[in-house]
ZAPA-543577 format. One record per residue (C-alpha): residue in three letters; x, y, z. Coordinates in Angstrom, 3 decimals. Layout:
N
+------+----------+----------+----------+
| rest |       xx |       yy |       zz |
+------+----------+----------+----------+
|  ALA |        X |        Y |        Z |
...
+------+----------+----------+----------+
This chain:
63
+------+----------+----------+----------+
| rest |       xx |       yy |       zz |
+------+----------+----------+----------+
|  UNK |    0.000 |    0.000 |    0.000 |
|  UNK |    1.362 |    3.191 |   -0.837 |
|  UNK |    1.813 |    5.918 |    2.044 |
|  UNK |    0.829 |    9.614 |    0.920 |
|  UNK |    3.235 |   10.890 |    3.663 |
|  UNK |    6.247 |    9.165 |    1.573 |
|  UNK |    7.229 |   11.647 |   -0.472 |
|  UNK |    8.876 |    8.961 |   -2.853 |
|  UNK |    5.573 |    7.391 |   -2.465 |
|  UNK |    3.701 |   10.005 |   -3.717 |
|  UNK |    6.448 |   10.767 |   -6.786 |
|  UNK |    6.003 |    7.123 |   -7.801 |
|  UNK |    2.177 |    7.420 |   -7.865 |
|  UNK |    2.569 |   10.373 |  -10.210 |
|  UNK |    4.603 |    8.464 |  -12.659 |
|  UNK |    2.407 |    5.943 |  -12.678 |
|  UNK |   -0.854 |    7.798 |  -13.609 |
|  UNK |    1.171 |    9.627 |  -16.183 |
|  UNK |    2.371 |    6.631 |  -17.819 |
|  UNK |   -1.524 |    5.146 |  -17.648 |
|  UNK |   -2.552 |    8.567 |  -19.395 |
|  UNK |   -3.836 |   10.114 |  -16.023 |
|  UNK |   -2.372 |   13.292 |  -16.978 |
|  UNK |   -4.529 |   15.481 |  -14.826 |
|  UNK |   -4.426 |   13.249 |  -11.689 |
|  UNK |   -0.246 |   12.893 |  -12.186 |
|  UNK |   -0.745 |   17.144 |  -12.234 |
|  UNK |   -2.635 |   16.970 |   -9.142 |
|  UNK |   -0.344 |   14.917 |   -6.615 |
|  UNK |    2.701 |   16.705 |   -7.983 |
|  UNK |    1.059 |   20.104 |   -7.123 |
|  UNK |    2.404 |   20.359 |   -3.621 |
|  UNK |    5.876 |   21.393 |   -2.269 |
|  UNK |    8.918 |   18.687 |   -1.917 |
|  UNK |   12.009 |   17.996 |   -0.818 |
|  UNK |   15.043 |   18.820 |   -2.656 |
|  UNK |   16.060 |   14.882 |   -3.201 |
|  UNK |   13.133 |   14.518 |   -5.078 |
|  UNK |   12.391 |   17.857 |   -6.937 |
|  UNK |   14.186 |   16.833 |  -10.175 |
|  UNK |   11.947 |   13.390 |  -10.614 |
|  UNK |    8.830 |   16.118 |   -9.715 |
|  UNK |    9.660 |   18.606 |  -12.125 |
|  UNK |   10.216 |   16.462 |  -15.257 |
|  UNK |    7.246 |   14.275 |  -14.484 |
|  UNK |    5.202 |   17.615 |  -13.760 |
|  UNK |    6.278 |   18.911 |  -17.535 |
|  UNK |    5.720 |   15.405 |  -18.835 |
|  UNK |    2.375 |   15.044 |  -17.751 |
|  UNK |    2.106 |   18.460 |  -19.176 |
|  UNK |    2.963 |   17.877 |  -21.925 |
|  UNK |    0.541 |   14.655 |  -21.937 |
|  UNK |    3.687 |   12.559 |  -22.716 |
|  UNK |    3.040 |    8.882 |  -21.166 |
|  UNK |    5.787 |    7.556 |  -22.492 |
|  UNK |    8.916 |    5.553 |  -19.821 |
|  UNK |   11.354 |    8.213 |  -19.675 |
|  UNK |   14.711 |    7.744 |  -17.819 |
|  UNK |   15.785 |   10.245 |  -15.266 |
|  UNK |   19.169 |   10.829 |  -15.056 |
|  UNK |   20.735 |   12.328 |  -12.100 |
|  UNK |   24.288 |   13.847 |  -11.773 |
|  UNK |   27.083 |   13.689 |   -8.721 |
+------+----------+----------+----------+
């Protein structure tokens, strides 16, 4: 079961209803403020779903 206090949680439920054309509803849970570790994953999902993309998309992250 997924916890909406996870932050990661909440990131992967985004990404999923993005990639199962829930554009709107991916929009919606990414709407709210998070934590630095995660804001890169939020922002390109958040312009994804935007963008009504629901294509599997690596994210890369650099050191």
């Amino acid at each position: 079961m997924l916890d909406f206090s996870d932050n990661n949680d909440v990131v992967m439920l985004a990404e999923i209803k993005r990639e199962l054309g829930d554009f709107e509803g991916s929009i919606r849970l990414l709407k709210k403020t998070f934590p630095e570790e995660v804001s890169k994953a939020v922002s390109i999902i958040y312009e994804l779903a935007k963008k009504r993309n629901p294509f599997v998309t690596e994210i890369k992250y650099e050191n």
